[in-house]
C-alpha positions in Angstrom: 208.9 80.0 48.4 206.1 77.7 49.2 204.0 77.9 52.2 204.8 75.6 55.3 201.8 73.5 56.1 201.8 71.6 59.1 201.5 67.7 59.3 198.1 66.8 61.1 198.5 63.4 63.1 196.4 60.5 61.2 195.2 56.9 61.8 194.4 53.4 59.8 190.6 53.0 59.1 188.9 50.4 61.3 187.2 48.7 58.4 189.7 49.2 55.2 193.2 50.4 57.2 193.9 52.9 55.1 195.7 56.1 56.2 192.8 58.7 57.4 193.1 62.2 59.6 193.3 61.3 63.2 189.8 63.1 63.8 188.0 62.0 61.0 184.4 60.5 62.1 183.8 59.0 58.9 186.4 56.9 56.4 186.9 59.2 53.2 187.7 55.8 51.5 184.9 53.5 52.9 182.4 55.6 54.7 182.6 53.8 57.6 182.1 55.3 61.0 185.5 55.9 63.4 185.3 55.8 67.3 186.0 59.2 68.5 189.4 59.9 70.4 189.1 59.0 74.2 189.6 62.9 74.8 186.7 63.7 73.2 184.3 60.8 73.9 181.3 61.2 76.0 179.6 58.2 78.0 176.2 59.5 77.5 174.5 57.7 74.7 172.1 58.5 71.7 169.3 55.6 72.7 168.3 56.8 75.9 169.1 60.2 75.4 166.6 60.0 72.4 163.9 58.0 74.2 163.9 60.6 76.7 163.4 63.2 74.1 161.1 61.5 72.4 159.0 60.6 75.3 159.7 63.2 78.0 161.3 66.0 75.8 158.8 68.4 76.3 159.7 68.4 80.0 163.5 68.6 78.9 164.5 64.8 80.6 167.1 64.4 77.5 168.8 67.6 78.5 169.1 67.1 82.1 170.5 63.2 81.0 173.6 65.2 79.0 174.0 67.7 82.2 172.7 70.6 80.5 170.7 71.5 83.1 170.0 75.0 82.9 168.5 74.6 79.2 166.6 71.7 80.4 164.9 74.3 82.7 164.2 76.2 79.9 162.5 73.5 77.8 160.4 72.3 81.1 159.4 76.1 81.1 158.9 76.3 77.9 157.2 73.5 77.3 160.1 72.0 75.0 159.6 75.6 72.9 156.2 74.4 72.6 157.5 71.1 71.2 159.5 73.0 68.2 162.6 72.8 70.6 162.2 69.3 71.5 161.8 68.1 67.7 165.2 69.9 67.1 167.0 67.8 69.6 165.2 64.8 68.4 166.7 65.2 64.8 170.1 66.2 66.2 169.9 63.1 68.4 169.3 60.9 65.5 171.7 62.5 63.3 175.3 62.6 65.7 175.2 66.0 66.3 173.6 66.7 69.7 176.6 67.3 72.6 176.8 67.0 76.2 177.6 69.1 78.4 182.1 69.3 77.8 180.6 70.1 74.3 181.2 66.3 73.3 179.3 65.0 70.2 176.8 61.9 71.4 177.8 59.7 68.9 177.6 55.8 70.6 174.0 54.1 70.4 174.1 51.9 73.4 
C-alpha cells in the first residue's frame, strides 16, 4: 500500500503563471520573488528598518522599529554586542530573513 500524502494548496507565479506551492517566496521555475500571504505579511519594511541599523544599530533603533523591544534593550546595553550584534541584523536585513515581532519575515523594501 502506498503512503497517503496530503495535497498542499498552490498558486500561479506572478511573473511566468506556472503552478507553484502556495508559500513559496521564490518561483522554482523563474526565480522570481512571490508576495507573501496577507496572514503572514508584516508592514514593517527592510529600507528603514536597515537605515536604522545601519545608522543607529548600535543603540538597537531597528529593533525597537520591528517591536522587539526587549532585545533592543539589550543591544542599547550592549552596545549592539559591541557592534557584532548589529552587523548580524544588518546582513539578515539585507538578505529577507530578519522578522518582526509576530515572527513575520521583513521581506518588502519600501
Amino acid at each position: 500500500m502506498g503512503t497517503y500524502m496530503p495535497a498542499r494548496p498552490t498558486k500561479f507565479c506572478l511573473a511566468c503563471n506556472r503552478v507553484i506551492d502556495a508559500e513559496a517566496v521564490v518561483c522554482t521555475s523563474c526565480g522570481v520573488m512571490q508576495p507573501l500571504p496577507r496572514e503572514l505579511a508584516t508592514e514593517k519594511r527592510i529600507l528603514p528598518a536597515g537605515l536604522l541599523c545601519f545608522f543607529l544599530g548600535v543603540f538597537g533603533a531597528h529593533r525597537f522599529y520591528v517591536g522587539k523591544i526587549g532585545t533592543g534593550l539589550l543591544q542599547l546595553f550592549t552596545l549592539g554586542g559591541l557592534g557584532i550584534w548589529m552587523l548580524v541584523d544588518l546582513i539578515m536585513l539585507v538578505s529577507g530573513e530578519f522578522k518582526d515581532k509576530e515572527g513575520n519575515r521583513i521581506t518588502e523594501w519600501t
